[in-house]
PDB file of N, CA, C and O in Angstrom:
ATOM      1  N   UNK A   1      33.188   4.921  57.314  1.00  0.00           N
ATOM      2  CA  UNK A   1      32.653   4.075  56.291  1.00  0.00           C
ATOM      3  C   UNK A   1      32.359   4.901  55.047  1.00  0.00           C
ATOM      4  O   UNK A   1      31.979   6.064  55.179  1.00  0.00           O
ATOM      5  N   UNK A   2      32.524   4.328  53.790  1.00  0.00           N
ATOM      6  CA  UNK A   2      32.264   5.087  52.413  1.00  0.00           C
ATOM      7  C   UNK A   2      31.096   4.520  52.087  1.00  0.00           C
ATOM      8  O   UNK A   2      30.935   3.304  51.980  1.00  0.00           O
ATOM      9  N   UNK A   3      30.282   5.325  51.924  1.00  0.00           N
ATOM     10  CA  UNK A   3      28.742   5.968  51.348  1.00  0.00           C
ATOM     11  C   UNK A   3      28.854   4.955  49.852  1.00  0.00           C
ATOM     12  O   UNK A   3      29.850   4.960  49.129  1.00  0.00           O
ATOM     13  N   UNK A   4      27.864   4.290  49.647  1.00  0.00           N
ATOM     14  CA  UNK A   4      28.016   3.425  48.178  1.00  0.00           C
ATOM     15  C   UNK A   4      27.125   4.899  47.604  1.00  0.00           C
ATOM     16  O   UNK A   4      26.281   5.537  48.234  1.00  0.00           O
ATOM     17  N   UNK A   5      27.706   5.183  46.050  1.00  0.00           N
ATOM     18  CA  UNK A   5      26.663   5.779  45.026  1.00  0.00           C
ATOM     19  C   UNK A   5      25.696   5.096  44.957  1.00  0.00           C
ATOM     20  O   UNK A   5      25.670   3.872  44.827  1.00  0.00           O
ATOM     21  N   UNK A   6      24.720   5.898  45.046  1.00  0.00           N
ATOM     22  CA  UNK A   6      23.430   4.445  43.901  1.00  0.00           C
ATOM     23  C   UNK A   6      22.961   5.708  43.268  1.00  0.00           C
ATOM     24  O   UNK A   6      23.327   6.877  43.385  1.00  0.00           O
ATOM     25  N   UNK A   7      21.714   4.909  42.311  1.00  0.00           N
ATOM     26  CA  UNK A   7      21.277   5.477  41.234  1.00  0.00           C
ATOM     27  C   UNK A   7      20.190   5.916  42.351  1.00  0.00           C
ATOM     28  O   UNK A   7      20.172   5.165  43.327  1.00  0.00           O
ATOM     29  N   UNK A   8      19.220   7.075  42.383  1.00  0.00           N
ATOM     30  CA  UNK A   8      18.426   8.002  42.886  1.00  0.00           C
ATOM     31  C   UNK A   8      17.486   7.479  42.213  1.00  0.00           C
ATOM     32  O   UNK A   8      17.595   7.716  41.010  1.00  0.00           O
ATOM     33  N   UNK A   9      16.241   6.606  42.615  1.00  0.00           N
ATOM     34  CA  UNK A   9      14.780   6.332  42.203  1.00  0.00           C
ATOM     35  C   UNK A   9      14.075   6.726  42.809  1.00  0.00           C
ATOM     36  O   UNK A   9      14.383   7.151  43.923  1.00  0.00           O
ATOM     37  N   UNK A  10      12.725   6.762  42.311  1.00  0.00           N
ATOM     38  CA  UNK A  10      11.842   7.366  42.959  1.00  0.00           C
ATOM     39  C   UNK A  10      11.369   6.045  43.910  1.00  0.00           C
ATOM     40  O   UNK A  10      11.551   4.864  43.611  1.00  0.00           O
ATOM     41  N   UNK A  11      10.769   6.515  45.034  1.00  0.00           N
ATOM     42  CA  UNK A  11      10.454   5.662  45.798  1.00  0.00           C
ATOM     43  C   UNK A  11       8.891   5.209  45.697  1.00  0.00           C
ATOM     44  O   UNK A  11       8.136   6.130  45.387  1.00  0.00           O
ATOM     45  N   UNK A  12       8.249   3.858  45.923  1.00  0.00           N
ATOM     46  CA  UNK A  12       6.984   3.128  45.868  1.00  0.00           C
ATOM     47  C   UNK A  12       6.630   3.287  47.434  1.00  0.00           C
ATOM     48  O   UNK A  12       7.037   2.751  48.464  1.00  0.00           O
ATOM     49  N   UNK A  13       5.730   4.224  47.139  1.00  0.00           N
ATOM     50  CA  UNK A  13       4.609   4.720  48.185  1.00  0.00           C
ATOM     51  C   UNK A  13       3.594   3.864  48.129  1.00  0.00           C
ATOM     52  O   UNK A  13       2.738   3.900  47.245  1.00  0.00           O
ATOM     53  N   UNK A  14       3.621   3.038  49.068  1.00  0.00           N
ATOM     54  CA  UNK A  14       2.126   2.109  48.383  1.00  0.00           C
ATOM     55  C   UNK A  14       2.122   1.208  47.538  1.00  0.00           C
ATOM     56  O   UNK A  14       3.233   0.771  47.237  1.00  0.00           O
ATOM     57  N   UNK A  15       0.841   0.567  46.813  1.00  0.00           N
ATOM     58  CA  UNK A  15       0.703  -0.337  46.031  1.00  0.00           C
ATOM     59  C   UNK A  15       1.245   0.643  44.783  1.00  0.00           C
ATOM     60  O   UNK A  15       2.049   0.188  43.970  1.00  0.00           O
ATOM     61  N   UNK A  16       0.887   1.646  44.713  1.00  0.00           N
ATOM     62  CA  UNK A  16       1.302   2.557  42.837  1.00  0.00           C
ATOM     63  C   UNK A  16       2.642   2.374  43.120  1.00  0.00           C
ATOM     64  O   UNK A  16       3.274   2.583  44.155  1.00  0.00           O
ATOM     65  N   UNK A  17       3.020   1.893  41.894  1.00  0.00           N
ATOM     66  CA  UNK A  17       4.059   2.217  41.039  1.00  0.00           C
ATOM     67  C   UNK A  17       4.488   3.690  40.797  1.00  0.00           C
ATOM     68  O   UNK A  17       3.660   4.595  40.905  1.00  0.00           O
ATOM     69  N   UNK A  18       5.607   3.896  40.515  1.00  0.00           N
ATOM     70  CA  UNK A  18       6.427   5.569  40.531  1.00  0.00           C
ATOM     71  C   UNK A  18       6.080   6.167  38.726  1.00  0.00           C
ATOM     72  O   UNK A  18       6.508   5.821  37.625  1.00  0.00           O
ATOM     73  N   UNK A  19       5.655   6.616  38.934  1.00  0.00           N
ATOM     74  CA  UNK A  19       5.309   7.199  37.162  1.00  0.00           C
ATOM     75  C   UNK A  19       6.463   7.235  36.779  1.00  0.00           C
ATOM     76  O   UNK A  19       7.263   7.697  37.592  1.00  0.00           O
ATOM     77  N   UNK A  20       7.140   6.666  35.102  1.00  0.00           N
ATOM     78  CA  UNK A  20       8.189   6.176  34.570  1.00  0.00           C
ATOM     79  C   UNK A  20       8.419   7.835  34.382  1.00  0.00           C
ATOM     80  O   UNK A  20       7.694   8.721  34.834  1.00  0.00           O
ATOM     81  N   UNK A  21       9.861   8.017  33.438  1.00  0.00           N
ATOM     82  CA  UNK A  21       9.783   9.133  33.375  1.00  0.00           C
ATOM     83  C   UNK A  21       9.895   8.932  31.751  1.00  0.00           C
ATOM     84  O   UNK A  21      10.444   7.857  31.507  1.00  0.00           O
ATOM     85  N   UNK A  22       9.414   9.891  30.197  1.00  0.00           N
ATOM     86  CA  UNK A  22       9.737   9.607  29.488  1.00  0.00           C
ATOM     87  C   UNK A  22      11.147  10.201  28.529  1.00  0.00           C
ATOM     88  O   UNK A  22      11.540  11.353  28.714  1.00  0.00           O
ATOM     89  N   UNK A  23      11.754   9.391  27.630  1.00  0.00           N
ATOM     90  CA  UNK A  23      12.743   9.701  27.295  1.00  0.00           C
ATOM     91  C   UNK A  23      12.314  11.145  26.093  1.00  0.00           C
ATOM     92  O   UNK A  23      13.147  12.021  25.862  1.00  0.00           O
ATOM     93  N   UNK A  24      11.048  11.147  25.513  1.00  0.00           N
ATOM     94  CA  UNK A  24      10.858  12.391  24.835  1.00  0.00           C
ATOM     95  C   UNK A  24       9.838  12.763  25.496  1.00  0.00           C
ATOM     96  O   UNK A  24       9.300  11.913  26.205  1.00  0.00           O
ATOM     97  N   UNK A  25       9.064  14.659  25.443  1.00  0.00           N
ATOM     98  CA  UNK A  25       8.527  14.536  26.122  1.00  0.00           C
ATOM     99  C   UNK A  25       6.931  14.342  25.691  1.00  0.00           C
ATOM    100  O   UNK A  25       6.782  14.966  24.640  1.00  0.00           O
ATOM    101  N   UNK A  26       6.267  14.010  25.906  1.00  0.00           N
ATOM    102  CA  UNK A  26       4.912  13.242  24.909  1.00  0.00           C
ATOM    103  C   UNK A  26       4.288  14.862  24.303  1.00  0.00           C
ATOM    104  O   UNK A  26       3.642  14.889  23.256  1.00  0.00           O
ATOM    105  N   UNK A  27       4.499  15.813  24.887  1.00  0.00           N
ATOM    106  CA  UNK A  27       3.814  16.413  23.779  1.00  0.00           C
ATOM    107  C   UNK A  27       5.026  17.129  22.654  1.00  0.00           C
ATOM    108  O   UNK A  27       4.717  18.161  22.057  1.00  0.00           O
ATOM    109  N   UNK A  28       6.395  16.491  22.437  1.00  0.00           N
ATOM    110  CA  UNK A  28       7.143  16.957  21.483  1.00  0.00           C
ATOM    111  C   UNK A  28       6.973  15.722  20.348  1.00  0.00           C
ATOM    112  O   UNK A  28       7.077  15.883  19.132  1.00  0.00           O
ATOM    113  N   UNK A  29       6.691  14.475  21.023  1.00  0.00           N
ATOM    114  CA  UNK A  29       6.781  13.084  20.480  1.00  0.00           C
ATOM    115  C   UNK A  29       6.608  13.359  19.034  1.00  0.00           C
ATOM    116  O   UNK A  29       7.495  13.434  18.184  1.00  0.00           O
ATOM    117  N   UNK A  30       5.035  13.529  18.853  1.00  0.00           N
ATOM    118  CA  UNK A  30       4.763  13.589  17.308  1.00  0.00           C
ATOM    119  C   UNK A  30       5.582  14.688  16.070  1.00  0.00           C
ATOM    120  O   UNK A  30       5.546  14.634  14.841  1.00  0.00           O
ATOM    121  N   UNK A  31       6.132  15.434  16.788  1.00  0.00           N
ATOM    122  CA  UNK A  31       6.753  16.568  15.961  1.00  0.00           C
ATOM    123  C   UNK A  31       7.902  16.087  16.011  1.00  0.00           C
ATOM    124  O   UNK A  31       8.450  16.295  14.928  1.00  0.00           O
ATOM    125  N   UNK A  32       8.782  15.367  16.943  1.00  0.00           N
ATOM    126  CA  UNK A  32       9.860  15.025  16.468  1.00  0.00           C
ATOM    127  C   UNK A  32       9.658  13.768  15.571  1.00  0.00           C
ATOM    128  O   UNK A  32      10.257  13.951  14.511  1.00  0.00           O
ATOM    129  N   UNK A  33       9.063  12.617  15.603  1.00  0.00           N
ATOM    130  CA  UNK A  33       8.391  11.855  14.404  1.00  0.00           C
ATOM    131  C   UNK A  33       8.491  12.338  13.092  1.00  0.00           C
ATOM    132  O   UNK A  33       9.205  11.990  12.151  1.00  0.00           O
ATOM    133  N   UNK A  34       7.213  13.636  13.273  1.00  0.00           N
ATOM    134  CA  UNK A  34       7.858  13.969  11.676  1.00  0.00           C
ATOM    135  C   UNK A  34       8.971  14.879  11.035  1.00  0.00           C
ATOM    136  O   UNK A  34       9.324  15.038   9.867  1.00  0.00           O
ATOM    137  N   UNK A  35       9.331  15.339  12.055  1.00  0.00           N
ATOM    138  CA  UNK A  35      10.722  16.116  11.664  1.00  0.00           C
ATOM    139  C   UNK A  35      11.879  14.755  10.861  1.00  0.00           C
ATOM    140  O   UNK A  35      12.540  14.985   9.849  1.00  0.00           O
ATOM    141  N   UNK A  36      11.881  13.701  11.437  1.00  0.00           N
ATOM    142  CA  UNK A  36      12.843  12.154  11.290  1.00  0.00           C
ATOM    143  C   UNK A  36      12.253  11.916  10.406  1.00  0.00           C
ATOM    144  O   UNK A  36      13.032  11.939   9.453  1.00  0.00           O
ATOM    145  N   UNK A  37      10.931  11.594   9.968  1.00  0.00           N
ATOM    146  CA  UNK A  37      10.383  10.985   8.907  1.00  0.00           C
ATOM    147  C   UNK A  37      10.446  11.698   7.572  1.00  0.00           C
ATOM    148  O   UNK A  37      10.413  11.067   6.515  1.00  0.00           O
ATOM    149  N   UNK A  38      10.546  13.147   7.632  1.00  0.00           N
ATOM    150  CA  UNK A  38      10.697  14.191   6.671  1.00  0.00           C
ATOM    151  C   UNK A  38      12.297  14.520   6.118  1.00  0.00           C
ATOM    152  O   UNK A  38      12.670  14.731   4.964  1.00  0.00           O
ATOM    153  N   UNK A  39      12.983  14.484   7.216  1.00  0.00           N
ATOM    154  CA  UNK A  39      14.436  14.253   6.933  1.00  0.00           C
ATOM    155  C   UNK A  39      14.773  12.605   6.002  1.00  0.00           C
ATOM    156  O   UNK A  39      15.628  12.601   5.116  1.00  0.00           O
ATOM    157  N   UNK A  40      14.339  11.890   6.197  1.00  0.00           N
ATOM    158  CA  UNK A  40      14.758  10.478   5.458  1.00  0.00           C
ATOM    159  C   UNK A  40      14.064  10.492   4.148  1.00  0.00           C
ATOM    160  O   UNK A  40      14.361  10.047   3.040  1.00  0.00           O
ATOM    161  N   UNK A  41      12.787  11.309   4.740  1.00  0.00           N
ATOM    162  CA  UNK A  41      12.259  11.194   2.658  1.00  0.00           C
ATOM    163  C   UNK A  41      13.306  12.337   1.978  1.00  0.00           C
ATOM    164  O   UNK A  41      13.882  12.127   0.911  1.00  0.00           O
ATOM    165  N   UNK A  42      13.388  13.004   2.399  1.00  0.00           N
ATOM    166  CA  UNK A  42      14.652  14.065   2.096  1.00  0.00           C
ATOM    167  C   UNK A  42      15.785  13.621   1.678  1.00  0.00           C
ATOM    168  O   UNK A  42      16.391  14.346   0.888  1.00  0.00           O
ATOM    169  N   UNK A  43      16.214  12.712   1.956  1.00  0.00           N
ATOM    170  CA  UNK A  43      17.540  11.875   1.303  1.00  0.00           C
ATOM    171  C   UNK A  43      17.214  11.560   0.490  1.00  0.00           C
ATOM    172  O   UNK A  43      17.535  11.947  -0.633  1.00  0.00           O
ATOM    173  N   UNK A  44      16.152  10.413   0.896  1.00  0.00           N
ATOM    174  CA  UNK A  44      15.959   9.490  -0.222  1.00  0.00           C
ATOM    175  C   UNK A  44      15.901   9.590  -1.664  1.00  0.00           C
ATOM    176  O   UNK A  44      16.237   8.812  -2.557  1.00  0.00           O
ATOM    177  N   UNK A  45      15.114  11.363  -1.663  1.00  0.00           N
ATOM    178  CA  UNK A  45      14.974  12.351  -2.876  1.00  0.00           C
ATOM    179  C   UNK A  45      15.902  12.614  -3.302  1.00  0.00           C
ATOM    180  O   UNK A  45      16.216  12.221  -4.426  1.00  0.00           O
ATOM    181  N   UNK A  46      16.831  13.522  -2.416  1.00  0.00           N
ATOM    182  CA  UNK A  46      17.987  13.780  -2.805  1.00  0.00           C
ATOM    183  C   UNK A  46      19.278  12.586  -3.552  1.00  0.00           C
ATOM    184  O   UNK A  46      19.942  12.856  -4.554  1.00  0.00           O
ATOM    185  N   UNK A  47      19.358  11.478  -2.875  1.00  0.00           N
ATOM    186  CA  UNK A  47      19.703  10.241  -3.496  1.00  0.00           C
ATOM    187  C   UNK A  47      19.321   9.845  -4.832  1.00  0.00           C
ATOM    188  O   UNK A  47      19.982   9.871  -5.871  1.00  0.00           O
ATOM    189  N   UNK A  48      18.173   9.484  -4.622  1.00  0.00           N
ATOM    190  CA  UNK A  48      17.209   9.009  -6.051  1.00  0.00           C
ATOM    191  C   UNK A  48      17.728  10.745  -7.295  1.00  0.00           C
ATOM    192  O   UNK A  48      18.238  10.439  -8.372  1.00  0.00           O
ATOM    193  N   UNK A  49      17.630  11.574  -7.145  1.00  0.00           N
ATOM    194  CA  UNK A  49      17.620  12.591  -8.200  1.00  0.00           C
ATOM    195  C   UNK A  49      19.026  12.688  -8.249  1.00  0.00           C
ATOM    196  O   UNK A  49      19.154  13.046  -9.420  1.00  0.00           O
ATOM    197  N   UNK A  50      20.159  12.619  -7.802  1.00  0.00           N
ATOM    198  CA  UNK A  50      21.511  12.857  -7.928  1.00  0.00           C
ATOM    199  C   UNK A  50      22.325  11.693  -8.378  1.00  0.00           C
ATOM    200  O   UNK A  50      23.508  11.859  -8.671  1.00  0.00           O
ATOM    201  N   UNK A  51      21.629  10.267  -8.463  1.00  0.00           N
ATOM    202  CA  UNK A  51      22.501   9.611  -9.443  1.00  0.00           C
ATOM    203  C   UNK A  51      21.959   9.616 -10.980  1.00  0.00           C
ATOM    204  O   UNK A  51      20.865   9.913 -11.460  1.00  0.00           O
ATOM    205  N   UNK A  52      23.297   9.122 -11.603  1.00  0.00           N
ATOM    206  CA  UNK A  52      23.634   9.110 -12.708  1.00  0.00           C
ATOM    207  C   UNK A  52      22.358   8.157 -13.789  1.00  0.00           C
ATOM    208  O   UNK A  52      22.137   7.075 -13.245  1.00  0.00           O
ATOM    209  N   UNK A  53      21.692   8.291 -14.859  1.00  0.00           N
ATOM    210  CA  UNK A  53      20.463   7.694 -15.570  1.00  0.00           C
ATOM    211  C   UNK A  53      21.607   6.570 -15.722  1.00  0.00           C
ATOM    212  O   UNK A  53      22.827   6.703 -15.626  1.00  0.00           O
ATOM    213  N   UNK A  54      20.821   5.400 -15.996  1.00  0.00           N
ATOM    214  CA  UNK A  54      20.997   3.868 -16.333  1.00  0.00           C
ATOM    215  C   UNK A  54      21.250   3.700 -17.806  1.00  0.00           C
ATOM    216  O   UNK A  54      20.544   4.152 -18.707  1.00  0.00           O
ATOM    217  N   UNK A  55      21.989   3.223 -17.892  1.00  0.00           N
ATOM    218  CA  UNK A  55      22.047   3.259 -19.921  1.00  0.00           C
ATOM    219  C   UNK A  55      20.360   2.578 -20.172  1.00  0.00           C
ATOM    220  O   UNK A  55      19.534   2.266 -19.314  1.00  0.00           O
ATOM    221  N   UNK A  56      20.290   2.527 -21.258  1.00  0.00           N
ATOM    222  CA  UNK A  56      19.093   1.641 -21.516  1.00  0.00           C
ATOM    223  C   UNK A  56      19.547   0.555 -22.361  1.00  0.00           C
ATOM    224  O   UNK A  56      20.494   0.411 -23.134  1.00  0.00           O
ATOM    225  N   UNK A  57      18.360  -0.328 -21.888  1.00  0.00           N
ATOM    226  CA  UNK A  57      19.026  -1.990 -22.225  1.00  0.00           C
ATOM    227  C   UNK A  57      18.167  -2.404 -23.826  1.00  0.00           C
ATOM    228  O   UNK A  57      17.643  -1.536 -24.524  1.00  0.00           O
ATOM    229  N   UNK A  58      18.177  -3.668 -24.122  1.00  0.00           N
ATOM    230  CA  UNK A  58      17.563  -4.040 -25.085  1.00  0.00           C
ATOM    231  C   UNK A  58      15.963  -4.113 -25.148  1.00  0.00           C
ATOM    232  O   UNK A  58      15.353  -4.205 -24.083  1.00  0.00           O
ATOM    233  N   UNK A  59      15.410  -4.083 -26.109  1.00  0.00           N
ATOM    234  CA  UNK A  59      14.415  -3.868 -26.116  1.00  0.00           C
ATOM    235  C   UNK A  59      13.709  -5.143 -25.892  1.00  0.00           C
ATOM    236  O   UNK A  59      14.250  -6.099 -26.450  1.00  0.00           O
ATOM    237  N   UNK A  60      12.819  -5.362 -25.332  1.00  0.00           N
ATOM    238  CA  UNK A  60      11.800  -6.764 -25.381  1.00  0.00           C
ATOM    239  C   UNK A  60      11.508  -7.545 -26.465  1.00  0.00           C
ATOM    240  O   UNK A  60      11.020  -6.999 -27.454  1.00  0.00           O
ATOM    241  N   UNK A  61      11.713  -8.703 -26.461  1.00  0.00           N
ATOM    242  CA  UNK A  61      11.393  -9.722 -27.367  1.00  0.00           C
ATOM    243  C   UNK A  61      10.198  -9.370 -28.107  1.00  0.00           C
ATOM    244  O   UNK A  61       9.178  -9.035 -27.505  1.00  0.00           O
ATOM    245  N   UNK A  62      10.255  -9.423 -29.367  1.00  0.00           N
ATOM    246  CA  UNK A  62       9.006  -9.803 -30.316  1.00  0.00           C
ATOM    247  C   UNK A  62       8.557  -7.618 -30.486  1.00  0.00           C
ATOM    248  O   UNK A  62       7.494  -7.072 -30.782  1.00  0.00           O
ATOM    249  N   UNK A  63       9.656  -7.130 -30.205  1.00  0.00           N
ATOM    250  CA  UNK A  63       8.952  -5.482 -30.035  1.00  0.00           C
ATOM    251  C   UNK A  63       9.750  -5.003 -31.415  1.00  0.00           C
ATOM    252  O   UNK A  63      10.867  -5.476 -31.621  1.00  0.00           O
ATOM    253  N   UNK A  64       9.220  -4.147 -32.270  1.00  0.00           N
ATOM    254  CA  UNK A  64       9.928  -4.016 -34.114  1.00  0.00           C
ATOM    255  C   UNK A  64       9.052  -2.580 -33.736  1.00  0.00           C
ATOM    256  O   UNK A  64       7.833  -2.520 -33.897  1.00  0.00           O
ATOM    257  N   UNK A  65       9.856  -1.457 -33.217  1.00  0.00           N
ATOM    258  CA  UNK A  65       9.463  -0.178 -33.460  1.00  0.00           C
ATOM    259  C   UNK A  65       9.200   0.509 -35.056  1.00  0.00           C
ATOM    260  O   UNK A  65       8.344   1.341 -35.356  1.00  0.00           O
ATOM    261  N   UNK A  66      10.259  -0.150 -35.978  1.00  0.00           N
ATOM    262  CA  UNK A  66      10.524   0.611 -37.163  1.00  0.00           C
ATOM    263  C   UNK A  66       9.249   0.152 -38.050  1.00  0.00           C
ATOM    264  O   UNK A  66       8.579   0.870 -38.792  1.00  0.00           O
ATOM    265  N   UNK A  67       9.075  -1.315 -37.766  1.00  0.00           N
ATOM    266  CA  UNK A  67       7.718  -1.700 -38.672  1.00  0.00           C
ATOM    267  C   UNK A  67       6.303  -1.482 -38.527  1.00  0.00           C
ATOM    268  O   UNK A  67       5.444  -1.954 -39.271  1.00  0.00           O
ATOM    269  N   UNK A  68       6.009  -0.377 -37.034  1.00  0.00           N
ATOM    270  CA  UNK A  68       4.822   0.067 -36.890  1.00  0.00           C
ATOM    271  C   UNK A  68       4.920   1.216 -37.755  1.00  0.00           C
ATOM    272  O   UNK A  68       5.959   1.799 -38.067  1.00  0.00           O
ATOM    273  N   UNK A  69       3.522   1.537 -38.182  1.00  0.00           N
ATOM    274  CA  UNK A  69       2.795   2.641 -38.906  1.00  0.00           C
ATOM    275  C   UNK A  69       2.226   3.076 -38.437  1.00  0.00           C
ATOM    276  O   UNK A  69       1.389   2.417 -37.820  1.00  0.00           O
ATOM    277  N   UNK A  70       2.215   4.265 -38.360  1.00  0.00           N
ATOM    278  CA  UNK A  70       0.616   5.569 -38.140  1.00  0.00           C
ATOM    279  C   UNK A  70      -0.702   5.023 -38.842  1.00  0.00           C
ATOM    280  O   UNK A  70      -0.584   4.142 -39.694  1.00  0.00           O
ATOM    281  N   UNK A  71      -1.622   5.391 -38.595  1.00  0.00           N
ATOM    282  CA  UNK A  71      -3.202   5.020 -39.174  1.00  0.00           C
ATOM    283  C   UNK A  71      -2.905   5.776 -40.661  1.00  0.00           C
ATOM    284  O   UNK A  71      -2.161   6.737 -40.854  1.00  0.00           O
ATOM    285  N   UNK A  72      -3.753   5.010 -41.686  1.00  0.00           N
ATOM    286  CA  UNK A  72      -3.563   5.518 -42.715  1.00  0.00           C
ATOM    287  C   UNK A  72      -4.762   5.649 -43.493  1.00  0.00           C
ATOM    288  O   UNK A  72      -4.987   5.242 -44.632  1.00  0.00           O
ATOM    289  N   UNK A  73      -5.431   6.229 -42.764  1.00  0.00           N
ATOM    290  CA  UNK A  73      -7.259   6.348 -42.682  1.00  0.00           C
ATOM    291  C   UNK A  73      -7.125   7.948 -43.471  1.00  0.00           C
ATOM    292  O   UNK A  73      -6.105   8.623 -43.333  1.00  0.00           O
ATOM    293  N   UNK A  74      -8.180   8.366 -44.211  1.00  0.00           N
ATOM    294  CA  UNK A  74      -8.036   9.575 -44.320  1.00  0.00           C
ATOM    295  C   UNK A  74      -9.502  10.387 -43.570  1.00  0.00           C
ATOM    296  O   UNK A  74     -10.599   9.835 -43.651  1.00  0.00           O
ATOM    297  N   UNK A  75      -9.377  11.365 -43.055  1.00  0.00           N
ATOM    298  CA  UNK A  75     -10.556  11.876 -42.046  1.00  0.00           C
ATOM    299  C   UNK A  75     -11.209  12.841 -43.601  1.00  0.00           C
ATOM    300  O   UNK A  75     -10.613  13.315 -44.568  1.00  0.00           O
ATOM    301  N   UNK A  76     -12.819  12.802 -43.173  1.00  0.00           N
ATOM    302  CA  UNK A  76     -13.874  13.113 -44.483  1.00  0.00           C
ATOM    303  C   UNK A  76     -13.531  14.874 -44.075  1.00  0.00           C
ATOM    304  O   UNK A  76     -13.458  15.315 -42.928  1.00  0.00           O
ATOM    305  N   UNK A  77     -13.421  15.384 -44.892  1.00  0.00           N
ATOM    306  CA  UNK A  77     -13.721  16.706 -44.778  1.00  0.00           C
ATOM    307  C   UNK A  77     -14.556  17.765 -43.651  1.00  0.00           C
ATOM    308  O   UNK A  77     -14.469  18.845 -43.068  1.00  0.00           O
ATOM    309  N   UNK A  78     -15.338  16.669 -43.824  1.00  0.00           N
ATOM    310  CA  UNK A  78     -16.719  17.112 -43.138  1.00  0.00           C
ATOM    311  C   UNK A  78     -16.681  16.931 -41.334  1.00  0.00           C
ATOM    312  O   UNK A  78     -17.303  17.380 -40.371  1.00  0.00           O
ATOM    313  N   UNK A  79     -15.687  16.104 -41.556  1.00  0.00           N
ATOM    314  CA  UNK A  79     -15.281  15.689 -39.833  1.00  0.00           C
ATOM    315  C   UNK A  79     -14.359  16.112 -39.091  1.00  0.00           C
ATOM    316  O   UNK A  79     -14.266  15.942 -37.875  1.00  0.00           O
ATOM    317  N   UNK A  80     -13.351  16.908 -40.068  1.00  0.00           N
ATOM    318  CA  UNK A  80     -12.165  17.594 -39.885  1.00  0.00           C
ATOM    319  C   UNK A  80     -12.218  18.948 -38.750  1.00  0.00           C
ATOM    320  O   UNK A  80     -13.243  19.594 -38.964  1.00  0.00           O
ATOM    321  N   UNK A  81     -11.665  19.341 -37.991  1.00  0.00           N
ATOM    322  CA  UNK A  81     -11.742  20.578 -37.206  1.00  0.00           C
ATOM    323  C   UNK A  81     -10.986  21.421 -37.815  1.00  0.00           C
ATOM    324  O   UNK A  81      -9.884  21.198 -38.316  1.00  0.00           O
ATOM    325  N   UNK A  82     -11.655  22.544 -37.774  1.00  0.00           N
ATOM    326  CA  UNK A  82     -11.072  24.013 -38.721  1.00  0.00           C
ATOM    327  C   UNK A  82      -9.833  24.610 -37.461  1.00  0.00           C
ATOM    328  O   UNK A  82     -10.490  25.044 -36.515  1.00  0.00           O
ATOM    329  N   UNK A  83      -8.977  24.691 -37.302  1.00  0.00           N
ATOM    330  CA  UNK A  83      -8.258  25.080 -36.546  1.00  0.00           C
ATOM    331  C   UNK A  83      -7.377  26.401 -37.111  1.00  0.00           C
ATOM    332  O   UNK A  83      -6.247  26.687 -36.714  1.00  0.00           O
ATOM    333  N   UNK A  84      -7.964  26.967 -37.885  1.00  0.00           N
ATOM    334  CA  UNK A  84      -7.686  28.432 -38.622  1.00  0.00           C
ATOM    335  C   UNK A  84      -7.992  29.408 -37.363  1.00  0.00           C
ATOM    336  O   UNK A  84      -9.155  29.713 -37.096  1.00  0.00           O
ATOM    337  N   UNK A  85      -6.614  30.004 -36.410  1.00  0.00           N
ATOM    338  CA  UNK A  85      -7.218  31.206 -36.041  1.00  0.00           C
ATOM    339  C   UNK A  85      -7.839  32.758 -36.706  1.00  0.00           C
ATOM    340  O   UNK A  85      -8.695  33.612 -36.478  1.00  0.00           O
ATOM    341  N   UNK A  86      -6.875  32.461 -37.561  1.00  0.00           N
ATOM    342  CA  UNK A  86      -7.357  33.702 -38.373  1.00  0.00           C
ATOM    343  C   UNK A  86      -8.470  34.337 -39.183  1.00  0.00           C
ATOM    344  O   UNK A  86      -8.821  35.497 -39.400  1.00  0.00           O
ATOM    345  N   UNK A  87      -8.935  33.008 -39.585  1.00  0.00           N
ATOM    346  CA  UNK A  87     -10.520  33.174 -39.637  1.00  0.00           C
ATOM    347  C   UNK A  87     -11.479  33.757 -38.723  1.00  0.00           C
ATOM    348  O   UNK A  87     -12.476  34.334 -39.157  1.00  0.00           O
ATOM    349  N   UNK A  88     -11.287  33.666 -37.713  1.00  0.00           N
ATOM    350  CA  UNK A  88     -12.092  34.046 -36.804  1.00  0.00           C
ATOM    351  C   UNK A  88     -12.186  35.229 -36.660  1.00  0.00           C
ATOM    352  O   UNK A  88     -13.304  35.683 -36.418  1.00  0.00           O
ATOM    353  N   UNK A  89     -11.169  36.025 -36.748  1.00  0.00           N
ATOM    354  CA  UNK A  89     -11.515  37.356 -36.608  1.00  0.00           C
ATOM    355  C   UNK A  89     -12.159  38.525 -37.202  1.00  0.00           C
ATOM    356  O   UNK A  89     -12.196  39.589 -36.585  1.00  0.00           O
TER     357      UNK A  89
END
C-alpha cells in the first residue's frame, strides 16, 4: 500500500490548541515594519523630487500684480535705525 503525504501538524493534546506558528518572528515584526515603511517614504521622495516642475497657470481672478504699490509713507528720522557699521568702530 502507498503511504498518502500529508501536511505534518502539530498534534491537540487536550483541550489547548497547538500554538500557531508565526509567519515573522514577533521580535523582528516591528523592525521589519519600519524598514517597509521607510523604504516607501523613500520613493515617494524620490518620485515627488525627480519629476519635472508644472508650468504655471493663470493667475486668479480679480489678482492685478502690476497695480499694487509699496507703502509710500515716509519713516521720521527719528524712528529710522542707523544701520552704519562703520560708525561703530
Amino acid at each position: 500500500m502507498a503511504h498518502k503525504k500529508s501536511k505534518q501538524r502539530e498534534r491537540q493534546i487536550g483541550k489547548k490548541q497547538p500554538a500557531k506558528k508565526h509567519l515573522i518572528n514577533p521580535r523582528y515584526r516591528s523592525t521589519i515594519w519600519t524598514i517597509i515603511i521607510v523604504v516607501i517614504l523613500l520613493i515617494f521622495f524620490i518620485i515627488n523630487n525627480t519629476r519635472s516642475l508644472p508650468e504655471q497657470g493663470p493667475y486668479p481672478p480679480n489678482y492685478n500684480a502690476a497695480t499694487e504699490r509699496g507703502p509710500d509713507t515716509v519713516i521720521n528720522k527719528k524712528l529710522q535705525m542707523d544701520t552704519h557699521i562703520n560708525d561703530l568702530k
